[in-house]
C-alpha positions as CSV (number, residue, x, y, z in Angstrom):
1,X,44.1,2.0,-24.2
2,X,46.0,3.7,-21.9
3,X,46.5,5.1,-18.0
4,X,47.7,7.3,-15.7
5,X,48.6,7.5,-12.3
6,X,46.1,9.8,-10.2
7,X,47.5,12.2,-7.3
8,X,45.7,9.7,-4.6
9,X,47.1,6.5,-6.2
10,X,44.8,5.6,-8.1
11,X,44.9,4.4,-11.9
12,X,42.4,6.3,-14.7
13,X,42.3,4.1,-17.8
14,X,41.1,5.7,-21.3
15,X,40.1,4.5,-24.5
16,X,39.4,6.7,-27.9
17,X,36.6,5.7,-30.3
18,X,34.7,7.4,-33.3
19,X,31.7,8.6,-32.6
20,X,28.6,7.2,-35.1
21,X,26.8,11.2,-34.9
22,X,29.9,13.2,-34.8
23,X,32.4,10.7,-36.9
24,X,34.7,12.9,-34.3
25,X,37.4,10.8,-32.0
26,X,35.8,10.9,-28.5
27,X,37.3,8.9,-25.5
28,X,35.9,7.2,-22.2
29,X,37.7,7.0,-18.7
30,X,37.4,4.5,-16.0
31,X,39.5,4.7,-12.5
32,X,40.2,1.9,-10.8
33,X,42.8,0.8,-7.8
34,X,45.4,-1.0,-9.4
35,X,47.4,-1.3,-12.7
36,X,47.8,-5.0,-12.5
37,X,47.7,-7.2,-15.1
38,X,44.0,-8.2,-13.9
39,X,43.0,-4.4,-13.5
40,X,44.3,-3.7,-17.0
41,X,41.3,-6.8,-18.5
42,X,39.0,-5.7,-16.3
43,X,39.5,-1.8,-17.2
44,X,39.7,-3.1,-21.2
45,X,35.9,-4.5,-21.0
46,X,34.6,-1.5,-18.8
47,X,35.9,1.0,-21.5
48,X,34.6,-0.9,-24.3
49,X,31.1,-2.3,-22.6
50,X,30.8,2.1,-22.2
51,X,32.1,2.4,-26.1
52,X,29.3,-0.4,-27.3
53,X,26.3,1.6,-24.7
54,X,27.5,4.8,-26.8
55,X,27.0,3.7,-30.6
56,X,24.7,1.2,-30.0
57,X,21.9,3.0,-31.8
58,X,23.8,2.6,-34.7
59,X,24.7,-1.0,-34.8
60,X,20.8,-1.7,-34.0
61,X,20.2,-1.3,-37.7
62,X,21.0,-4.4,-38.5
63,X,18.2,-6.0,-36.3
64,X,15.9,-8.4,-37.7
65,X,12.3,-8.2,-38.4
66,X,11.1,-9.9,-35.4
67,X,13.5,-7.9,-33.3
68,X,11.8,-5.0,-34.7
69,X,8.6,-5.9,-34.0
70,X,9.6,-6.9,-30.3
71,X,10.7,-3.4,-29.3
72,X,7.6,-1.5,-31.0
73,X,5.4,-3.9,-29.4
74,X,6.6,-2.5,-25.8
75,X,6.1,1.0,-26.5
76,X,2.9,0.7,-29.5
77,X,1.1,-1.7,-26.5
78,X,1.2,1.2,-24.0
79,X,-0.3,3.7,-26.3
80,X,-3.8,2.2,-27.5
81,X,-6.8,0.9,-25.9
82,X,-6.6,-2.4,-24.5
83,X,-9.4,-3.8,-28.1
84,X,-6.6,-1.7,-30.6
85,X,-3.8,-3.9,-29.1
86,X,-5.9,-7.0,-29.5
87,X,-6.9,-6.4,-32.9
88,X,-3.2,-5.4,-33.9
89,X,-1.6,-8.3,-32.4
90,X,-4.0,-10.7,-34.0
91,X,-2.7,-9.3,-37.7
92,X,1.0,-9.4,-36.3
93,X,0.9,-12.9,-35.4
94,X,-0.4,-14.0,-38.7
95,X,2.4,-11.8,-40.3
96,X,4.7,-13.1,-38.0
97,X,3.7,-16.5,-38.8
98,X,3.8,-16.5,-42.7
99,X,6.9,-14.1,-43.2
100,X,10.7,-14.8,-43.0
101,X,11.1,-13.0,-39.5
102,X,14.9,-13.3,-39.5
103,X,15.3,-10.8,-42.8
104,X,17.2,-7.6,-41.4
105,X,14.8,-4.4,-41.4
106,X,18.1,-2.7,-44.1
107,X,18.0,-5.4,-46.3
108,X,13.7,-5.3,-47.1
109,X,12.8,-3.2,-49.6
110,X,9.7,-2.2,-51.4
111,X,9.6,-5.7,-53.6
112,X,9.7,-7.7,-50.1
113,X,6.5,-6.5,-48.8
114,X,5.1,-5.9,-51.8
115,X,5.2,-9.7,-52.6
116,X,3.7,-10.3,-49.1
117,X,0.9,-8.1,-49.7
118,X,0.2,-9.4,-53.3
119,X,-0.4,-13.4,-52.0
120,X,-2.8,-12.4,-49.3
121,X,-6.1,-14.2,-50.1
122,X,-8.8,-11.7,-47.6
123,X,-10.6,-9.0,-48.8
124,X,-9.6,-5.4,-49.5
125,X,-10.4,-4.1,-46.2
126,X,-9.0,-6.7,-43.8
127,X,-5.4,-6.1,-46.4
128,X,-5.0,-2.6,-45.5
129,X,-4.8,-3.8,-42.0
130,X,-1.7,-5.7,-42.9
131,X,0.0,-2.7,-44.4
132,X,-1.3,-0.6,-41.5
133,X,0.8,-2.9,-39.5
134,X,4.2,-2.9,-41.6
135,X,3.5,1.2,-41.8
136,X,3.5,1.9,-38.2
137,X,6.8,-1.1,-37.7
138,X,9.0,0.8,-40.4
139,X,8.1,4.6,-39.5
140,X,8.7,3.7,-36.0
141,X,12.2,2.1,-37.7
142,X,12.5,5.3,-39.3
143,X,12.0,7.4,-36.2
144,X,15.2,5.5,-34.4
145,X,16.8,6.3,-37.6
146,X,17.3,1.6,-38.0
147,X,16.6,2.7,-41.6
148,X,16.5,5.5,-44.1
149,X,13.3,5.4,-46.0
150,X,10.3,4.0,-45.3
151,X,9.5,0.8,-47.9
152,X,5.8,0.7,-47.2
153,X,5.2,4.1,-48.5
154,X,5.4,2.7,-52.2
155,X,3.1,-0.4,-51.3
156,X,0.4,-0.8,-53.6
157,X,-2.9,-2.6,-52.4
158,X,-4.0,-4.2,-56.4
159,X,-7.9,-4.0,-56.6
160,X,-8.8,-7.4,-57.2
161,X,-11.7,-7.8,-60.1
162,X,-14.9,-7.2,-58.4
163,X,-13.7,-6.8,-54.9
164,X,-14.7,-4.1,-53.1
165,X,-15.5,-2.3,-56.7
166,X,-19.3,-2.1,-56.1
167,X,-20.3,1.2,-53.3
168,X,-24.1,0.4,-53.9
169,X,-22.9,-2.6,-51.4
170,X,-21.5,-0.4,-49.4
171,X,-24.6,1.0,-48.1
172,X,-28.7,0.3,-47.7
173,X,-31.0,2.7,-49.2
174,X,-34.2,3.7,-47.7
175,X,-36.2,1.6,-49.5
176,X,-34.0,-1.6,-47.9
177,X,-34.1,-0.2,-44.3
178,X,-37.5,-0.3,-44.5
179,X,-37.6,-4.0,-45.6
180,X,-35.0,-4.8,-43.1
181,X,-36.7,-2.9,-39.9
182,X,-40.1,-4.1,-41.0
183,X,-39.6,-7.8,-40.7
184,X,-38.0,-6.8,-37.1
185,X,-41.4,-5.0,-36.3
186,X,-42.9,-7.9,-37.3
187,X,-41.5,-10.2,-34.4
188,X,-42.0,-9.2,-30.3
189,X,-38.6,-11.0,-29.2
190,X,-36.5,-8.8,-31.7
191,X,-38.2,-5.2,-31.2
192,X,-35.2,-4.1,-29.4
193,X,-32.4,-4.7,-31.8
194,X,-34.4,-3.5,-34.2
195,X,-34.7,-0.2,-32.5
196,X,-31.1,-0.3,-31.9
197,X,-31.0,-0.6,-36.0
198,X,-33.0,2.1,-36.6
199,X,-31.4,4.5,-34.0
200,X,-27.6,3.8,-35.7
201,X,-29.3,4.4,-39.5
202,X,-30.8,7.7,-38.0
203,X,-27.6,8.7,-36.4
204,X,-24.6,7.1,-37.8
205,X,-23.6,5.8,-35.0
206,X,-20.8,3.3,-34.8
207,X,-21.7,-0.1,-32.9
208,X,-19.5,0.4,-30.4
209,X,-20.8,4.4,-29.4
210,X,-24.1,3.2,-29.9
211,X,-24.2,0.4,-27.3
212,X,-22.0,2.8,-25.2
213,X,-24.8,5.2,-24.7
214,X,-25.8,5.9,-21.7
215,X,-29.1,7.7,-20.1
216,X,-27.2,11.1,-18.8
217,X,-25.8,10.9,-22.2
218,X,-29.0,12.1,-23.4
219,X,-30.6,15.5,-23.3
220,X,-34.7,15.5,-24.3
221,X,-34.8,19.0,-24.1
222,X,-32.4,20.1,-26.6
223,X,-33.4,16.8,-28.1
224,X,-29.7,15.5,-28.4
225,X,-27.0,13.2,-27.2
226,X,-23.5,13.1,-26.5
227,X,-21.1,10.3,-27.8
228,X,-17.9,10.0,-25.3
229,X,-16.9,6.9,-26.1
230,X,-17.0,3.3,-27.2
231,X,-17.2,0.2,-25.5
232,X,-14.8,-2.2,-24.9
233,X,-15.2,-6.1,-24.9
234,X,-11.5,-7.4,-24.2
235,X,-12.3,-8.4,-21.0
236,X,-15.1,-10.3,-21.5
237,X,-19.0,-9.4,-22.7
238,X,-19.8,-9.7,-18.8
239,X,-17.2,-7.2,-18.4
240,X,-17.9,-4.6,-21.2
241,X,-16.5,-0.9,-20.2
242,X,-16.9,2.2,-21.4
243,X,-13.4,3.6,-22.7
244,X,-12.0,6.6,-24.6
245,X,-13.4,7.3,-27.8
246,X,-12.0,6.0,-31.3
247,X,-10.7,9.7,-32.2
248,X,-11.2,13.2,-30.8
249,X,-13.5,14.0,-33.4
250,X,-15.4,10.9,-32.3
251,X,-15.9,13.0,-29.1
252,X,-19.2,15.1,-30.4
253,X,-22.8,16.1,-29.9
254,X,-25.5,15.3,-32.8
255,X,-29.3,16.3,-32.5
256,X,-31.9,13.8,-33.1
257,X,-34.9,13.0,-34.9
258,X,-38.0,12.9,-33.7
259,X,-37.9,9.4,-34.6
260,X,-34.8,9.1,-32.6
261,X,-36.3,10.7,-29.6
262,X,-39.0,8.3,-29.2
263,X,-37.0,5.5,-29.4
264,X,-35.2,6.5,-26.5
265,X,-38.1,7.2,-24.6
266,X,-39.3,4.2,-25.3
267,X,-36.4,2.0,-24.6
268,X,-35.1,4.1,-21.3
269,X,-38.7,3.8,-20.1
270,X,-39.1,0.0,-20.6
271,X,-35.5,-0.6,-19.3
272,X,-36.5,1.0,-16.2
273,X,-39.9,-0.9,-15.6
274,X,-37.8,-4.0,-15.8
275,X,-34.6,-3.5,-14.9
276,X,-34.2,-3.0,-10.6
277,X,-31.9,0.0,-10.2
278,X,-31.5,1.8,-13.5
279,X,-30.3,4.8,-13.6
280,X,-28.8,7.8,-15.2
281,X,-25.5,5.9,-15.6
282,X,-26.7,2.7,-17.2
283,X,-26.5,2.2,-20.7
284,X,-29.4,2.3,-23.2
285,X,-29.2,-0.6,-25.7
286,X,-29.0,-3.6,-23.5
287,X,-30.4,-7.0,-23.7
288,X,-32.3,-9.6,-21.6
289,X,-29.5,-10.2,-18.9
290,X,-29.1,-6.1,-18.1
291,X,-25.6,-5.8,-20.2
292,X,-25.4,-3.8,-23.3
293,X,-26.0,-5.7,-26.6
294,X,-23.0,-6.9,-29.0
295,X,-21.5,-6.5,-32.3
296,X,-21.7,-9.6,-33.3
297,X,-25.3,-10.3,-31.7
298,X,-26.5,-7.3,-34.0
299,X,-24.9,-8.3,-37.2
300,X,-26.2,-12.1,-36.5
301,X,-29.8,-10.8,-36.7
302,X,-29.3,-8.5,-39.2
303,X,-28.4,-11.5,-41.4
304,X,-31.1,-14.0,-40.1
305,X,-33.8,-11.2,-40.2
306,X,-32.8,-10.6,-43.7
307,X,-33.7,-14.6,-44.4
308,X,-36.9,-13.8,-43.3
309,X,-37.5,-11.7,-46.5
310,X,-37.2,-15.1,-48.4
311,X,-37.4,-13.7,-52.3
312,X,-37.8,-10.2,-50.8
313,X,-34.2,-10.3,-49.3
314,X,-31.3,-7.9,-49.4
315,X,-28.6,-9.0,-51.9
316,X,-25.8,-6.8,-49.7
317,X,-23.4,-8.0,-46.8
318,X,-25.4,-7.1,-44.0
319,X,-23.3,-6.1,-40.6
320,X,-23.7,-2.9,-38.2
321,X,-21.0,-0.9,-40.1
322,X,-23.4,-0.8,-43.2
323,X,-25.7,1.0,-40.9
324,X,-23.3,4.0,-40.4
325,X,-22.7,4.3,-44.7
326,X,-26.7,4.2,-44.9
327,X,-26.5,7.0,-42.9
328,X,-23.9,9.2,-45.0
329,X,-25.7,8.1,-48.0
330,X,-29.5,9.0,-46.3
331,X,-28.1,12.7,-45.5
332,X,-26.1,13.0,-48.9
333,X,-29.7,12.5,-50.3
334,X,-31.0,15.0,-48.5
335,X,-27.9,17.2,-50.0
336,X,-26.4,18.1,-46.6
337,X,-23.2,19.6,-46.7
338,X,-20.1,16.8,-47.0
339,X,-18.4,19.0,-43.8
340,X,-21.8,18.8,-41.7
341,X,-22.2,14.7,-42.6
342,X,-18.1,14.0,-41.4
343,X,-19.0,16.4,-37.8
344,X,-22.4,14.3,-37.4
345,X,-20.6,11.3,-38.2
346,X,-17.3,11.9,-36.3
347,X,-14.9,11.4,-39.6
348,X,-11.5,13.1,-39.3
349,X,-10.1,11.7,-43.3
350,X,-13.3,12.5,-45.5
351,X,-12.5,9.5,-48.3
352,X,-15.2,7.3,-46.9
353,X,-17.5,10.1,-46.4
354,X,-16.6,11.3,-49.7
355,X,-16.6,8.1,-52.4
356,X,-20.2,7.5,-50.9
357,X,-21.1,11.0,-51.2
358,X,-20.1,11.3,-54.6
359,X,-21.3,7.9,-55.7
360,X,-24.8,8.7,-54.2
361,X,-25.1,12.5,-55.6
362,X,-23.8,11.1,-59.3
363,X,-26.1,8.5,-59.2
364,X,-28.9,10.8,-58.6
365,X,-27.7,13.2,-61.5
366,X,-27.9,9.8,-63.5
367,X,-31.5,9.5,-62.6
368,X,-32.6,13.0,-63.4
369,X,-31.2,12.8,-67.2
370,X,-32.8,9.0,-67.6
371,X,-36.2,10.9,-66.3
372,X,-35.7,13.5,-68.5
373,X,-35.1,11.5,-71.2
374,X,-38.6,10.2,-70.9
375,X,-40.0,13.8,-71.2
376,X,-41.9,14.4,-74.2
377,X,-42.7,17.8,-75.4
């Protein structure tokens, strides 16, 4: 360090240090009052305390995993939905909780996580939401430069032996809707979920736009409706709101059924007999109490309304999600186009759309050569 005397009296102190971009010598300047010994400390940790502001990017790569995680919870928080956060954070914490947080972000490598991901004991689908998490922590590391390559791109997810191997369990085919939807016929107190049901196998809905529909959503005349968003239940299912959809391509209009129309004439006509002030803003699918009907509600009654088949019963997981696949796989049946089932769905990556699609369209080439293997001549 160094100074000079300034014209008004004054003192300018200066420093010289490298700097991490450039690797060129660079200096800083401070002016201060005096040049006493006192001035001289204080001008010392001014200069350097503007030195460590300046290639502090660069020493941050040594931050730990936890520190990581601290700063792109700040900014990732801010830029989802309110139920995105939620779900995220309830995947970090268990990371968080089984992972040796103080390991520095440079020093983990593909083996580390690899490991981690390996000793997970959950199914296929809630796994991929672990190495969603450690994707989006180490690009965003990669993105303030902390580290060089990103180690999750060479994760491997191992298919376990009969995990997640079989599609037909993937899906319902007609034949099982109608099993399913008749026992709910069957039984006054459940006739609305079962509509609800019916509607998302007709449609393809996901739960959440589903329950989010509301009566100006629909059009009768042009006999279609308009999904422009999903509901959200972080608050509370007293407090459900309609937010922002999962995608833009979530944001779409899809023509009904005939079937489909009548459902919602029915249930918008019944909900307005009962229900004092309902009106074009209030949503379709609701229940007893007025508020729209839940996830987990749905996929409770899908299971216990399965029971009721006794011997007859589905041997599938039953949930609201499988609704949506029985969709893809209804209209690959009907050989719609793969581009015209991901717009009616709302699919921006086509694998899912795809692996059923194929699987369903093979399978039926299976069945025309074992029925024309019967064919005698």
């Amino acid at each position: 360090m160094w100074m000079e005397e300034l014209p008004n009296g004054k003192y300018k102190y200066f420093e010289r240090f490298i700097d991490p971009y450039t690797e060129k010598k660079k200096r800083v300047s401070v002016t201060l009052n005096s040049k006493s010994n006192q001035a001289v400390i204080q001008a010392n940790k001014i200069l350097q305390n503007k030195i460590d502001v300046k290639i502090e990017h660069k020493e941050k790569k040594k931050v730990t995993l936890k520190e990581l995680h601290n700063e792109w919870w700040k900014q990732y928080e801010k830029s989802v939905k309110k139920s995105s956060a939620i779900a995220t954070k309830k995947v970090s914490n268990k990371i968080l909780s089984s992972i040796e947080t103080d390991a520095l972000i440079s020093n983990i490598d593909v083996k580390f996580i690899q490991s981690y991901i390996n000793s997970l004991d959950y199914s296929i689908e809630y796994i991929k939401k672990f190495k969603s998490y450690f994707n989006m922590i180490f690009k965003y590391a990669e993105q303030m430069e902390y580290i060089n390559n990103n180690p999750v791109s060479n994760v491997k997810i191992v298919q376990r032996d009969g995990t997640d191997t079989n599609l037909d369990e993937k899906y319902l085919t007609r034949e099982e809707i109608g099993k399913l939807l008749s026992v709910y016929k069957g039984s006054f107190q459940s006739i609305r979920m079962g509509l609800l049901i019916e509607f998302m196998y007709l449609t393809g809905l996901r739960v959440g736009e589903a329950t989010a529909l509301t009566v100006q959503d629909y059009n009768k005349n042009k006999k279609s409706i308009a999904i422009k968003g999903t509901l959200d239940y972080s608050s509370g299912y007293k407090h459900a709101i309609k937010t922002t959809a999962k995608t833009e391509k979530s944001n779409r209009n899809i023509f009904l059924s005939n079937r489909c129309v009548e459902i919602l004439d029915d249930i918008i006509s019944n909900n307005q007999l009962k229900f004092n002030g309902y009106c074009s803003e209030s949503f379709i699918f609701i229940g007893k109490t007025g508020k729209p009907l839940q996830a987990n509600a749905i996929n409770t009654s899908m299971k216990y309304m399965n029971e009721k088949l006794g011997k007859e019963k589905i041997n599938k997981p039953l949930h609201s999600h499988v609704l949506r696949h029985s969709h893809i796989s209804l209209l690959s049946e009907l050989n719609i186009p793969i581009k015209a089932i991901m717009e009616r769905v709302g699919h921006v990556d086509e694998k899912t759309t795809l692996r059923i699609y194929t699987h369903v369209t093979e399978k039926q080439n299976s069945e025309i050569s074992n029925k024309l293997n019967d064919v005698k001549l």
